[in-house]
PDBQT receptor file of N, H, CA, C and O in Angstrom, charges set to zero:
ATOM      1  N   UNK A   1      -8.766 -22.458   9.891  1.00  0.00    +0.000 N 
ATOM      2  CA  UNK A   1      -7.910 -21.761   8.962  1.00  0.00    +0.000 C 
ATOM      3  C   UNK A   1      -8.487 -21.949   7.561  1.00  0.00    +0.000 C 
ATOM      4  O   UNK A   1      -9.162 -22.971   7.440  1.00  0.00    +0.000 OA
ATOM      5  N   UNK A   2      -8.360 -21.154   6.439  1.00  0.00    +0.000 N 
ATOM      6  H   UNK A   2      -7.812 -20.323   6.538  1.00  0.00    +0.000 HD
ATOM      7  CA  UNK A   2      -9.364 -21.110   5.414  1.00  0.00    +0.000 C 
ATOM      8  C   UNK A   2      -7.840 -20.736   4.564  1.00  0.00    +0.000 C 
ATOM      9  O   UNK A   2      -7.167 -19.714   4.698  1.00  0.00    +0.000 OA
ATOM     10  N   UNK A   3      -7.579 -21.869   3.704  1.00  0.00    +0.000 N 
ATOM     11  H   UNK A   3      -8.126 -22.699   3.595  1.00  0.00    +0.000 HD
ATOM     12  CA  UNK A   3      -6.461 -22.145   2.918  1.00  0.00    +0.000 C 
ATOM     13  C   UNK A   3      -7.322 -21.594   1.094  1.00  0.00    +0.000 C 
ATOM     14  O   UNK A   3      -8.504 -21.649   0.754  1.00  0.00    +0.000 OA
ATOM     15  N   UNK A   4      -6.255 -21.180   0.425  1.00  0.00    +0.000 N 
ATOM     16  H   UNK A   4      -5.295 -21.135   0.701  1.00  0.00    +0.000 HD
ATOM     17  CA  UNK A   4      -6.651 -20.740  -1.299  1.00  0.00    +0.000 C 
ATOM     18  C   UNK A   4      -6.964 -21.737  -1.531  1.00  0.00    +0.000 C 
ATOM     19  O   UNK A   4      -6.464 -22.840  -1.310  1.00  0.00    +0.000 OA
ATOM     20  N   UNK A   5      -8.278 -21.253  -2.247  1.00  0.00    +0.000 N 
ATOM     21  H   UNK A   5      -8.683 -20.357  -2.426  1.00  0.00    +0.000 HD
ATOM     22  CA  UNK A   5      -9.258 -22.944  -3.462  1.00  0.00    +0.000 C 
ATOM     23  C   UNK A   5      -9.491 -21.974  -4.499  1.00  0.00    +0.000 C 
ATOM     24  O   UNK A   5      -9.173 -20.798  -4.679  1.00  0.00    +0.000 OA
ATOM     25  N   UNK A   6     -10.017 -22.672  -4.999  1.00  0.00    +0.000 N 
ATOM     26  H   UNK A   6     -10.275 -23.627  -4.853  1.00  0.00    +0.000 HD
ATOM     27  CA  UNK A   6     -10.602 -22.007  -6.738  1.00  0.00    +0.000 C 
ATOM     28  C   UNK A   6     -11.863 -21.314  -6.896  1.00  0.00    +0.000 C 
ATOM     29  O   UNK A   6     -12.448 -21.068  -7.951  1.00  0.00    +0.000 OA
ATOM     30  N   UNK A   7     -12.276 -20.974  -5.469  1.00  0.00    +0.000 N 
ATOM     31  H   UNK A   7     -11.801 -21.174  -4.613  1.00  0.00    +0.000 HD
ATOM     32  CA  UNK A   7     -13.939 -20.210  -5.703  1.00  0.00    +0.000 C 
ATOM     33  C   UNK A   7     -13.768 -19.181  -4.592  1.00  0.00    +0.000 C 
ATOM     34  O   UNK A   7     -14.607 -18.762  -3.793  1.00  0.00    +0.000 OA
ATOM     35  N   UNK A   8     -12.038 -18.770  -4.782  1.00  0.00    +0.000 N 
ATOM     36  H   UNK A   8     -11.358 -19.110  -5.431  1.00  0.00    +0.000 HD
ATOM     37  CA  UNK A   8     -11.657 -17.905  -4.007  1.00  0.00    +0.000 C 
ATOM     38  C   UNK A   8     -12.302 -16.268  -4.148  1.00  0.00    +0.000 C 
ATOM     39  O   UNK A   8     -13.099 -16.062  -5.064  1.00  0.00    +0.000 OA
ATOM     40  N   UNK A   9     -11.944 -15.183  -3.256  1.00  0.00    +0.000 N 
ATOM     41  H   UNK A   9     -11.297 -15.350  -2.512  1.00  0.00    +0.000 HD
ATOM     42  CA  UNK A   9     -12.694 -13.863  -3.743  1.00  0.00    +0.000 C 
ATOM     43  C   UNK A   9     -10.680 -13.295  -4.417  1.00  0.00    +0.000 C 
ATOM     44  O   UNK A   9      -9.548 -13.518  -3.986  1.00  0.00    +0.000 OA
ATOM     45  N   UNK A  10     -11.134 -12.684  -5.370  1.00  0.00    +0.000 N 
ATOM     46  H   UNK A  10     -12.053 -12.502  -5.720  1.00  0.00    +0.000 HD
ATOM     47  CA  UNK A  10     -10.052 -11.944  -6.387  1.00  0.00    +0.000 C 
ATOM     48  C   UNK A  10      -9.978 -10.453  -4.988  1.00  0.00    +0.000 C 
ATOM     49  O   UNK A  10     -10.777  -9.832  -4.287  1.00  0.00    +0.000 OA
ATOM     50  N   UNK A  11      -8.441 -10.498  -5.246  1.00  0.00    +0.000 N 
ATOM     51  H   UNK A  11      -7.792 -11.003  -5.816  1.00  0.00    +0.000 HD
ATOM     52  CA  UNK A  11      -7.860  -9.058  -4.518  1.00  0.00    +0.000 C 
ATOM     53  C   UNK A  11      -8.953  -8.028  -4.358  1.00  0.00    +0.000 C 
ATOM     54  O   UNK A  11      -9.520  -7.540  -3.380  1.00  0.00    +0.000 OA
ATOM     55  N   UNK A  12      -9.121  -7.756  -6.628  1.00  0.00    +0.000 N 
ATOM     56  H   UNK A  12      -8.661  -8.152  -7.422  1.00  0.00    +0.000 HD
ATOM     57  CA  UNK A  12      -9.880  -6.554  -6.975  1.00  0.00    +0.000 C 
ATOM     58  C   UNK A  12     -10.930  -6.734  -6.005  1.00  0.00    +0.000 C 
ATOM     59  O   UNK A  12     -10.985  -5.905  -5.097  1.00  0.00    +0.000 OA
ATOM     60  N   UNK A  13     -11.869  -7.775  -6.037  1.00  0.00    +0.000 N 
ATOM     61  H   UNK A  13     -11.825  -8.449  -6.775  1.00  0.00    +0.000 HD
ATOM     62  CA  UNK A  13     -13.157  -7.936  -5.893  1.00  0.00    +0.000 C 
ATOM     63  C   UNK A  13     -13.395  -7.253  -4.028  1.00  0.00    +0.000 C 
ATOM     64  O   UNK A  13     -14.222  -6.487  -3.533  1.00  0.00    +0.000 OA
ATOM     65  N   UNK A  14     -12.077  -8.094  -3.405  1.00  0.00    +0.000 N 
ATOM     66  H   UNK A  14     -11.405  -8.716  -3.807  1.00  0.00    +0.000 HD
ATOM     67  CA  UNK A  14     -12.229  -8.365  -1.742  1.00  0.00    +0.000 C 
ATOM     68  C   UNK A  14     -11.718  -6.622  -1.354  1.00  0.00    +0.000 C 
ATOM     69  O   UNK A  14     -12.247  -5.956  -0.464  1.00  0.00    +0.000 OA
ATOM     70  N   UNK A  15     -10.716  -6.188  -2.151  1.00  0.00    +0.000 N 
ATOM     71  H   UNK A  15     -10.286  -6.729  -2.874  1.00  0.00    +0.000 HD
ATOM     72  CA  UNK A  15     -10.710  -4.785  -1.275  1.00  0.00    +0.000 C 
ATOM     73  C   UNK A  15     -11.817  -3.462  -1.441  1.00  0.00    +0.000 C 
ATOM     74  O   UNK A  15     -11.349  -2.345  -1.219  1.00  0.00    +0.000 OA
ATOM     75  N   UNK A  16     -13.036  -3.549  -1.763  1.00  0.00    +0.000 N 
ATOM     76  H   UNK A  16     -13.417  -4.456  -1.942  1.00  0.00    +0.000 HD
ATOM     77  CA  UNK A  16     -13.672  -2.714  -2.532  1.00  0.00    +0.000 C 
ATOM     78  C   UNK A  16     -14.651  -3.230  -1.514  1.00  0.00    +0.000 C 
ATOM     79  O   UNK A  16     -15.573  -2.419  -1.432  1.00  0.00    +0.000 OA
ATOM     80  N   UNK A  17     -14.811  -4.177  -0.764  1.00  0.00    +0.000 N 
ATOM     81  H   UNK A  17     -14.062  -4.836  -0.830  1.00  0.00    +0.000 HD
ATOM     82  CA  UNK A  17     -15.560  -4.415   0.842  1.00  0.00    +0.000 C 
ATOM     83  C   UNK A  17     -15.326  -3.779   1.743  1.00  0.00    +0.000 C 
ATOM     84  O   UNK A  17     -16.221  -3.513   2.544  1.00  0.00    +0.000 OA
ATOM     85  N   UNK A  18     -14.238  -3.394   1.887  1.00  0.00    +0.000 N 
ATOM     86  H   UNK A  18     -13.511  -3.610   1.236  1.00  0.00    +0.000 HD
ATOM     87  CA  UNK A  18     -13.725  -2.200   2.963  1.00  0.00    +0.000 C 
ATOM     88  C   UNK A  18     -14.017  -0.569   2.833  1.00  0.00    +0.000 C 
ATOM     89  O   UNK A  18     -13.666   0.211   1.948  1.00  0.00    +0.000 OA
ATOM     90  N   UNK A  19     -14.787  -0.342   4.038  1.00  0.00    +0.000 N 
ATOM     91  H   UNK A  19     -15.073  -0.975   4.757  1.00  0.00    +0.000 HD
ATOM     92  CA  UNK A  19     -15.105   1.342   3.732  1.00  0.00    +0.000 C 
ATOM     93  C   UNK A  19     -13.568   1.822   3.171  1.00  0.00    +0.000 C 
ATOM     94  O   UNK A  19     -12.614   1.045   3.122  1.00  0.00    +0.000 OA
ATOM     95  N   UNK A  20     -13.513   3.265   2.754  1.00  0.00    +0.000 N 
ATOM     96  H   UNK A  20     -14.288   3.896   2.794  1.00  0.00    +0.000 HD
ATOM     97  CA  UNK A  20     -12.514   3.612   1.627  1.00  0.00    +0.000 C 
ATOM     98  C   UNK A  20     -11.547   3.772   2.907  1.00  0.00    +0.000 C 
ATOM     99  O   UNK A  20     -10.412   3.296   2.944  1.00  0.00    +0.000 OA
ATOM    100  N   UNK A  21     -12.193   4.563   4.032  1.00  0.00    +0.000 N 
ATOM    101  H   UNK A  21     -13.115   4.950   4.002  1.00  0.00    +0.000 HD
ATOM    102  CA  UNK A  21     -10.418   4.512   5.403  1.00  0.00    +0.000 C 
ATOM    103  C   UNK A  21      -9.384   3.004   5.697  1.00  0.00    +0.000 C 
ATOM    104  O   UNK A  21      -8.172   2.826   5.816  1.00  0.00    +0.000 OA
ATOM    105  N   UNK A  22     -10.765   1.980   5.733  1.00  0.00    +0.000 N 
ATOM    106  H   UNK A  22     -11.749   2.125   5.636  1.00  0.00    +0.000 HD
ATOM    107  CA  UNK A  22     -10.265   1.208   5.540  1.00  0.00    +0.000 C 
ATOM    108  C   UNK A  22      -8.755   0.644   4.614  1.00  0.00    +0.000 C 
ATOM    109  O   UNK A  22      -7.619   0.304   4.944  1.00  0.00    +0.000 OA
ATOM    110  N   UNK A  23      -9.397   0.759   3.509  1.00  0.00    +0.000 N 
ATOM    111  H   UNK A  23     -10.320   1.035   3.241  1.00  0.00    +0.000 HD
ATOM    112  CA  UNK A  23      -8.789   0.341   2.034  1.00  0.00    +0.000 C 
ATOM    113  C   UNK A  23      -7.784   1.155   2.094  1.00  0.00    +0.000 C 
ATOM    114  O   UNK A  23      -6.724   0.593   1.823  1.00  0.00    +0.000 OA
ATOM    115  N   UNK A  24      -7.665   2.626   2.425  1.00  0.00    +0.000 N 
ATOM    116  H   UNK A  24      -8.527   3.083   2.645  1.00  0.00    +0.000 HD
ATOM    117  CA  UNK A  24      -6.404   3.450   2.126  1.00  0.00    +0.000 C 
ATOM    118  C   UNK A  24      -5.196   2.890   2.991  1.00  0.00    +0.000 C 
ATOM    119  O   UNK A  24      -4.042   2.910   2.563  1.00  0.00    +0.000 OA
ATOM    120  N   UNK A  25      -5.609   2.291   4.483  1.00  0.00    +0.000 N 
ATOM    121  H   UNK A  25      -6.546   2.275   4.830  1.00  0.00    +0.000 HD
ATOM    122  CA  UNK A  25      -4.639   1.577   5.293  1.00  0.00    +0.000 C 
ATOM    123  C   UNK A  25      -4.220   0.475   5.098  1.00  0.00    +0.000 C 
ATOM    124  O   UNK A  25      -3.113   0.209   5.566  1.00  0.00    +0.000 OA
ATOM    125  N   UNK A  26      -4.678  -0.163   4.627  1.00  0.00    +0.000 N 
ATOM    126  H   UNK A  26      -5.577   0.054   4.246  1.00  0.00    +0.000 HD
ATOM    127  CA  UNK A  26      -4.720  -1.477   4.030  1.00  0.00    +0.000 C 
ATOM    128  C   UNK A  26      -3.540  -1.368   2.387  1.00  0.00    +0.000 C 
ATOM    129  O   UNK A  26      -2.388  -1.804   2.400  1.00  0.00    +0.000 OA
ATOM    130  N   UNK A  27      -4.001  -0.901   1.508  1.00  0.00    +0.000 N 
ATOM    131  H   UNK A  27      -4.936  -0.547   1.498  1.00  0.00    +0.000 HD
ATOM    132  CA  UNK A  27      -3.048  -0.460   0.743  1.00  0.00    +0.000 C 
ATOM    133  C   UNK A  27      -1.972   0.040   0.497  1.00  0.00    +0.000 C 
ATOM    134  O   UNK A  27      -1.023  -0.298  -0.211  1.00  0.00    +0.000 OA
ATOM    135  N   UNK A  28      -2.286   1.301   1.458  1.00  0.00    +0.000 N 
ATOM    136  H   UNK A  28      -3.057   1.575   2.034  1.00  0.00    +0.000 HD
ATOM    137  CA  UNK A  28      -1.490   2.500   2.012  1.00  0.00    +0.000 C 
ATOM    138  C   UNK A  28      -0.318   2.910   2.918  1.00  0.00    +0.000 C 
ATOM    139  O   UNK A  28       0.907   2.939   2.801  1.00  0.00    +0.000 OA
ATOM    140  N   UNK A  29      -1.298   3.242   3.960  1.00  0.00    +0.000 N 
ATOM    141  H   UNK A  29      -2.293   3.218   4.055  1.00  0.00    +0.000 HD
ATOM    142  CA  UNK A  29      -1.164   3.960   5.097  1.00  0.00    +0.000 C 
ATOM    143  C   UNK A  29      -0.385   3.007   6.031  1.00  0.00    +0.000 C 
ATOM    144  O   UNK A  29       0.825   3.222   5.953  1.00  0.00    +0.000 OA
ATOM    145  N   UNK A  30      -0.760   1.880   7.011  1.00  0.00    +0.000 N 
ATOM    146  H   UNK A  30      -1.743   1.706   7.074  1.00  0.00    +0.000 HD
ATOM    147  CA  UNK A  30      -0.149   0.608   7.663  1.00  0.00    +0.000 C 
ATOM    148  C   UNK A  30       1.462   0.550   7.222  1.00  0.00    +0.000 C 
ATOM    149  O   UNK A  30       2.333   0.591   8.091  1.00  0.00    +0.000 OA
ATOM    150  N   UNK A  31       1.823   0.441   5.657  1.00  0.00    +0.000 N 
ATOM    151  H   UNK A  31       1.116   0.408   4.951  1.00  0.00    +0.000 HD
ATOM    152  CA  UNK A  31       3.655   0.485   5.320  1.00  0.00    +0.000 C 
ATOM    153  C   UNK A  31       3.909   2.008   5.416  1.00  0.00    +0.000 C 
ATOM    154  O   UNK A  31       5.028   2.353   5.795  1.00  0.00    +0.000 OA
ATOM    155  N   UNK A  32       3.166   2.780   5.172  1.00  0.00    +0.000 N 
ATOM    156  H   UNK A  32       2.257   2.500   4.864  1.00  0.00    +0.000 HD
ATOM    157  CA  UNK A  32       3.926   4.389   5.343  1.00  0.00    +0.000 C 
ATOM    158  C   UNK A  32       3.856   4.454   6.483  1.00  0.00    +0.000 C 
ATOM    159  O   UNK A  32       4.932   4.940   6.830  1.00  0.00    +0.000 OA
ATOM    160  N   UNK A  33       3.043   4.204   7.657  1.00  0.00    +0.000 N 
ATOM    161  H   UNK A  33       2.169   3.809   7.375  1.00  0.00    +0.000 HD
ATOM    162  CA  UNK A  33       3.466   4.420   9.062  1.00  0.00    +0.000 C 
ATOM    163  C   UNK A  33       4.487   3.509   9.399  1.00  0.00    +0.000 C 
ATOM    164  O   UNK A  33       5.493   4.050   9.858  1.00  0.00    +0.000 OA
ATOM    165  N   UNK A  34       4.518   2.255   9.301  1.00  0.00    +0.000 N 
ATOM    166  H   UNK A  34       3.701   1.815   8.927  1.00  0.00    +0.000 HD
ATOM    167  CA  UNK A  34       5.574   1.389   9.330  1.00  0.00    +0.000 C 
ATOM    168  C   UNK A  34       6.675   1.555   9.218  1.00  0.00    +0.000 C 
ATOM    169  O   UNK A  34       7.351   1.310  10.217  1.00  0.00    +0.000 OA
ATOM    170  N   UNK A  35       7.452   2.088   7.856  1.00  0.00    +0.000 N 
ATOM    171  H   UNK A  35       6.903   2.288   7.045  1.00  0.00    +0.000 HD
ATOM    172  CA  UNK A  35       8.417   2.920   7.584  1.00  0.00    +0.000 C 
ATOM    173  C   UNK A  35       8.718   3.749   7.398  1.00  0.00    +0.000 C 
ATOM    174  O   UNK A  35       9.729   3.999   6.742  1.00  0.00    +0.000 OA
ATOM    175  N   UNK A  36       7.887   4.631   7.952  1.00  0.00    +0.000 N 
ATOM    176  H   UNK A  36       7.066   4.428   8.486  1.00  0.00    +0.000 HD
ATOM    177  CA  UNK A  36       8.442   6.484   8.577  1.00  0.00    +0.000 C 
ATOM    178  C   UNK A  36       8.187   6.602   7.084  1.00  0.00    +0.000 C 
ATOM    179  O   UNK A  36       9.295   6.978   6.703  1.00  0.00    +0.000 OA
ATOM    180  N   UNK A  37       7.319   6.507   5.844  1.00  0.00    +0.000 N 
ATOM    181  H   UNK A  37       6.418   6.202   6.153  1.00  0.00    +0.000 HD
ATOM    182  CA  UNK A  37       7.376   6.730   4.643  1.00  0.00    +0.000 C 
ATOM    183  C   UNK A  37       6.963   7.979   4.308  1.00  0.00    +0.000 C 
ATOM    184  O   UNK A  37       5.871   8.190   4.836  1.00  0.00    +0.000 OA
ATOM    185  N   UNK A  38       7.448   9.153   3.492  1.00  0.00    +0.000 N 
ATOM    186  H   UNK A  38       8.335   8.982   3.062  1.00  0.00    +0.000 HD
ATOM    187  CA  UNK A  38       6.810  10.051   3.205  1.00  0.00    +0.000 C 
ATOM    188  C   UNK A  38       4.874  10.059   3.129  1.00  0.00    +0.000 C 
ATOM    189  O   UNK A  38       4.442   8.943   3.418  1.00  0.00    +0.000 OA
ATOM    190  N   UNK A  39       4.074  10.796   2.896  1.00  0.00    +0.000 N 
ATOM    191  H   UNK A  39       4.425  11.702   2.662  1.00  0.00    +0.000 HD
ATOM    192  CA  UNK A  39       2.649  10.804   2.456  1.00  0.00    +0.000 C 
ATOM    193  C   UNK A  39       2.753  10.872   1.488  1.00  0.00    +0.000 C 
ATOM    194  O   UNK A  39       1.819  10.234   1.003  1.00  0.00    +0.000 OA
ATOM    195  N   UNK A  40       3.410  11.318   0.652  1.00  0.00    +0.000 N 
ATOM    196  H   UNK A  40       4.169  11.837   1.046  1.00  0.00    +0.000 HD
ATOM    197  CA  UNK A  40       3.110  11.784  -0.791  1.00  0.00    +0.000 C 
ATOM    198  C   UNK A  40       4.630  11.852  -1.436  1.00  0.00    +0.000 C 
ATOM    199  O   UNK A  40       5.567  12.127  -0.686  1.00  0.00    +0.000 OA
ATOM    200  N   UNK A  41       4.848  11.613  -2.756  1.00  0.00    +0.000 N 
ATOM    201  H   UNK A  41       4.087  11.391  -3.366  1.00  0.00    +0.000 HD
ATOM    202  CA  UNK A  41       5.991  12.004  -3.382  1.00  0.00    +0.000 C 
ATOM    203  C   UNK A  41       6.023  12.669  -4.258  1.00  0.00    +0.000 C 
ATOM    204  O   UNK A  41       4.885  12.875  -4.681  1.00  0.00    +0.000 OA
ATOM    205  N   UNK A  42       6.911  13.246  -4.902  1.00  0.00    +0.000 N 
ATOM    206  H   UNK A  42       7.835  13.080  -4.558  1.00  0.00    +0.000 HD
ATOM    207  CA  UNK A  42       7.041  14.379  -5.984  1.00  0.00    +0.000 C 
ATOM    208  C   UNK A  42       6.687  13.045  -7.203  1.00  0.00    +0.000 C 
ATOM    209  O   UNK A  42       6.916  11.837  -7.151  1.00  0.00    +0.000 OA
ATOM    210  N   UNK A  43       5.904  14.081  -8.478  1.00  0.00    +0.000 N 
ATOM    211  H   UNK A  43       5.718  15.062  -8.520  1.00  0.00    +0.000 HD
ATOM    212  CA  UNK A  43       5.497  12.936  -9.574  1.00  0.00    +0.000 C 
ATOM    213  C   UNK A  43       7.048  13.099 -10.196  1.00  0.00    +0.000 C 
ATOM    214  O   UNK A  43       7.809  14.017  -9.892  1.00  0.00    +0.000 OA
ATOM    215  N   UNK A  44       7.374  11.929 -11.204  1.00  0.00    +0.000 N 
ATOM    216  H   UNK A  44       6.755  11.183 -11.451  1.00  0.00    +0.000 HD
ATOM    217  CA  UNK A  44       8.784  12.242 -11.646  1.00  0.00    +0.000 C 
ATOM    218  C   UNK A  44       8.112  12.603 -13.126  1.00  0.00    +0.000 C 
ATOM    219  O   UNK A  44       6.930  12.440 -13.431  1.00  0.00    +0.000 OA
ATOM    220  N   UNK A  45       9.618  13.357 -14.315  1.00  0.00    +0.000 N 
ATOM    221  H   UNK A  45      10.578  13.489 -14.067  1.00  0.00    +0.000 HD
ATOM    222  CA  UNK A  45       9.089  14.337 -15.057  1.00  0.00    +0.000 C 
ATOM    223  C   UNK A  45       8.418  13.357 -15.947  1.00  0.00    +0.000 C 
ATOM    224  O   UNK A  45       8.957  12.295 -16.258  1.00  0.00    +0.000 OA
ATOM    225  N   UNK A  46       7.089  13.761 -16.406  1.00  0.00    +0.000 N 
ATOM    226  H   UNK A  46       6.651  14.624 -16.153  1.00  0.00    +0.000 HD
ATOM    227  CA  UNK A  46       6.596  12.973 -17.416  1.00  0.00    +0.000 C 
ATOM    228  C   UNK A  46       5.352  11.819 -17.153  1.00  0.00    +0.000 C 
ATOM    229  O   UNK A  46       4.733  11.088 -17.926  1.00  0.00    +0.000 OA
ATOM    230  N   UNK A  47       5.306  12.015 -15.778  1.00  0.00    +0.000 N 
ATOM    231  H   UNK A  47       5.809  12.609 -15.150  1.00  0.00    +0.000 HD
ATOM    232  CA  UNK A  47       4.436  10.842 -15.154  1.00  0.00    +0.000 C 
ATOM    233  C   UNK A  47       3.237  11.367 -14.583  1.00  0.00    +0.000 C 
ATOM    234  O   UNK A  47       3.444  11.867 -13.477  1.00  0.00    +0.000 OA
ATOM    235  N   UNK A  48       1.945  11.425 -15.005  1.00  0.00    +0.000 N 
ATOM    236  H   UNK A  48       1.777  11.018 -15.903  1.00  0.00    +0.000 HD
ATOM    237  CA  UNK A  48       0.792  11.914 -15.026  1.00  0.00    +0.000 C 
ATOM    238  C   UNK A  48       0.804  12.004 -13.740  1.00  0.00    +0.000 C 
ATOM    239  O   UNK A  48       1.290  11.131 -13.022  1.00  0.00    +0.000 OA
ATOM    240  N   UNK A  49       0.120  13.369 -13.196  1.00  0.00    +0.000 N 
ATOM    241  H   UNK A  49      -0.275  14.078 -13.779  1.00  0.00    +0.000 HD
ATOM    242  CA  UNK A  49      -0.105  13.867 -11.888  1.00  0.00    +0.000 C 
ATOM    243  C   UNK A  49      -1.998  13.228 -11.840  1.00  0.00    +0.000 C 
ATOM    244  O   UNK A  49      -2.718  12.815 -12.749  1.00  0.00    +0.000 OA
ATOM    245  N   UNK A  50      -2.234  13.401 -10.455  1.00  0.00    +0.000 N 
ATOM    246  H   UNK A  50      -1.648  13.736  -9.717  1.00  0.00    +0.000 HD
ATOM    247  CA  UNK A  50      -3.639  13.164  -9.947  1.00  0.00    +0.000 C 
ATOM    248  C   UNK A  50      -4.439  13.325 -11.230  1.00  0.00    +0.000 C 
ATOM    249  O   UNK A  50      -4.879  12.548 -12.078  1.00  0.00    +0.000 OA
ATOM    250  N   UNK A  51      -4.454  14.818 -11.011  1.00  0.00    +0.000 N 
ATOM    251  H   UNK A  51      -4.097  15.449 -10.323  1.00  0.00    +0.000 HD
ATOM    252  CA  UNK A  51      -5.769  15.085 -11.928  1.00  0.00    +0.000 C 
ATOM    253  C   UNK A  51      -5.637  14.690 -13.384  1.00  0.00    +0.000 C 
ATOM    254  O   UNK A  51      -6.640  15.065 -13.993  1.00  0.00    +0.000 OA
ATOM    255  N   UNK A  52      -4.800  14.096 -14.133  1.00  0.00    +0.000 N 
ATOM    256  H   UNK A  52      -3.986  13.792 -13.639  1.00  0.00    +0.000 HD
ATOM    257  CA  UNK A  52      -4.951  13.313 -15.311  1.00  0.00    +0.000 C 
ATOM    258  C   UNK A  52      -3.704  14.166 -16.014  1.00  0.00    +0.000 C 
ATOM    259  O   UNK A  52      -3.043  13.642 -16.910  1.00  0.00    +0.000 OA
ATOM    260  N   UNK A  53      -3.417  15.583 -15.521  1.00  0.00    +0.000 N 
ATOM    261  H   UNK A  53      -3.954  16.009 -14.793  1.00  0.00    +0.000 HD
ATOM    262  CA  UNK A  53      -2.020  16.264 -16.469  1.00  0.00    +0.000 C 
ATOM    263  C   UNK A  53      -1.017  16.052 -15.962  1.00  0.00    +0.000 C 
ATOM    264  O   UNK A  53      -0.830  16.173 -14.751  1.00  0.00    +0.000 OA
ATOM    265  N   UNK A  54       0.274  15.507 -17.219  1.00  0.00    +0.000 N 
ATOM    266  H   UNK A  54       0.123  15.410 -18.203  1.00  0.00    +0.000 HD
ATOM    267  CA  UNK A  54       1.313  15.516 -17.132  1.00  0.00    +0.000 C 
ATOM    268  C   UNK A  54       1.938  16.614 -16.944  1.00  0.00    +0.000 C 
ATOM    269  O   UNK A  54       1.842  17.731 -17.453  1.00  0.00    +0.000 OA
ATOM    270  N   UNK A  55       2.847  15.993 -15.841  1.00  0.00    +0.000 N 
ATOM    271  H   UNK A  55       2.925  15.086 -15.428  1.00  0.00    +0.000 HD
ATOM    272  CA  UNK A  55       4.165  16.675 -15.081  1.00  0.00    +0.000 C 
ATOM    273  C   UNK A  55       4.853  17.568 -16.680  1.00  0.00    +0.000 C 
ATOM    274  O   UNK A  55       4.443  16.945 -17.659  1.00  0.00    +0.000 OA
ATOM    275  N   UNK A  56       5.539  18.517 -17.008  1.00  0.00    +0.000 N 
ATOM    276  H   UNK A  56       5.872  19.024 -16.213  1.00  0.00    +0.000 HD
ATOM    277  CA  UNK A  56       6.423  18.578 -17.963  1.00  0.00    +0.000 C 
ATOM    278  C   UNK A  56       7.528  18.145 -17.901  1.00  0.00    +0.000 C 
ATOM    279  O   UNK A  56       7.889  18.066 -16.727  1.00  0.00    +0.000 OA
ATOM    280  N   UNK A  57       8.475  17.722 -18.800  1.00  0.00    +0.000 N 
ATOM    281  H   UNK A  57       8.182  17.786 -19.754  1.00  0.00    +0.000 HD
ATOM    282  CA  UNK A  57       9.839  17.288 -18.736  1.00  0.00    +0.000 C 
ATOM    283  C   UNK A  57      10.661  18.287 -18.181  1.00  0.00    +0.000 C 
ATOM    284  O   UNK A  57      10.179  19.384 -18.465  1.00  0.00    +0.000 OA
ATOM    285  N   UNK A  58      11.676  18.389 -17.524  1.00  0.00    +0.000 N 
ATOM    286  H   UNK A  58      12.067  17.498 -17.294  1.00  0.00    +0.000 HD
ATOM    287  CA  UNK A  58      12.839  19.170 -17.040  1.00  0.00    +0.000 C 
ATOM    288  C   UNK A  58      13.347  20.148 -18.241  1.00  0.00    +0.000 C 
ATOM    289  O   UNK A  58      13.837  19.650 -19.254  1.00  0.00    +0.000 OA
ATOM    290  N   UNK A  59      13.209  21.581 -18.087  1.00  0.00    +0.000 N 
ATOM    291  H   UNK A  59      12.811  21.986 -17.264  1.00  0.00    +0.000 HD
ATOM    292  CA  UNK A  59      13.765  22.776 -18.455  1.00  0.00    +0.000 C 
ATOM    293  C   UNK A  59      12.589  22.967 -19.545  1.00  0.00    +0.000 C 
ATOM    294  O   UNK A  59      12.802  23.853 -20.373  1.00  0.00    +0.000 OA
ATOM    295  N   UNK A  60      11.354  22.240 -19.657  1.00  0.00    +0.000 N 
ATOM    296  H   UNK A  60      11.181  21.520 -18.984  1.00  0.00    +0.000 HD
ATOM    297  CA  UNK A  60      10.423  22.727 -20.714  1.00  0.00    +0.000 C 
ATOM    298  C   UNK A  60       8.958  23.772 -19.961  1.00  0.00    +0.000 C 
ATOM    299  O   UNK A  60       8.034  23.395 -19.240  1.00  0.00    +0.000 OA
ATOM    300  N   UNK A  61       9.210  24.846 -20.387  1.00  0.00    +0.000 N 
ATOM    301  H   UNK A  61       9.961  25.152 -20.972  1.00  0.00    +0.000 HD
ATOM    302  CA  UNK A  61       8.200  25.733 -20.148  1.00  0.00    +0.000 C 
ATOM    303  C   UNK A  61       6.787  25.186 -20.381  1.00  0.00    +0.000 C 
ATOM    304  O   UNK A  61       6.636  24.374 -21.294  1.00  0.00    +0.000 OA
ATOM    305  N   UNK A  62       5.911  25.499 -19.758  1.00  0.00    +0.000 N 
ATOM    306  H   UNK A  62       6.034  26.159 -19.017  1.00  0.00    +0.000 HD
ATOM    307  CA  UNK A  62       4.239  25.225 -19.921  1.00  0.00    +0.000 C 
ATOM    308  C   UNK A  62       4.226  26.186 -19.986  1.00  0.00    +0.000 C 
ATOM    309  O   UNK A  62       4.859  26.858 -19.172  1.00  0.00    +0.000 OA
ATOM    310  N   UNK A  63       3.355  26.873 -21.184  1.00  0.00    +0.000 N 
ATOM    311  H   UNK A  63       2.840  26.327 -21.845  1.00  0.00    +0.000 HD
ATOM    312  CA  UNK A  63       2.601  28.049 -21.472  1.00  0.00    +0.000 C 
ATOM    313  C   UNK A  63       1.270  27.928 -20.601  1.00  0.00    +0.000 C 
ATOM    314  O   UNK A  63       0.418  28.815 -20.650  1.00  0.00    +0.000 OA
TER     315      UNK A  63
């Protein structure tokens, strides 16, 4: 059994070893199958979507 010491590997460092299918289940996928979880959720208003643009606030037009 291999208990935490101080010349441990960091989260960041250890999940970025895993091919990316990996990592998405691991992060991901494993609790959304687990709990019947949606794939995806609606962004809420104001909270940057994927590609870097914000959602607009409720009843405001985007030209």
């Amino acid at each position: 059994m291999d208990y935490p010491h101080w010349s441990y590997d960091s989260p960041a460092y250890a999940i970025n070893r895993f091919l990316p299918d990996q990592r998405e289940r691991i992060m991901r996928g494993n609790a959304t199958a687990l709990y019947g979880l949606p794939a995806t959720v609606k962004a809420l208003p104001g909270e940057p979507l994927r590609d870097g643009v914000v959602d607009a606030e409720p009843g405001v037009e985007s030209s």
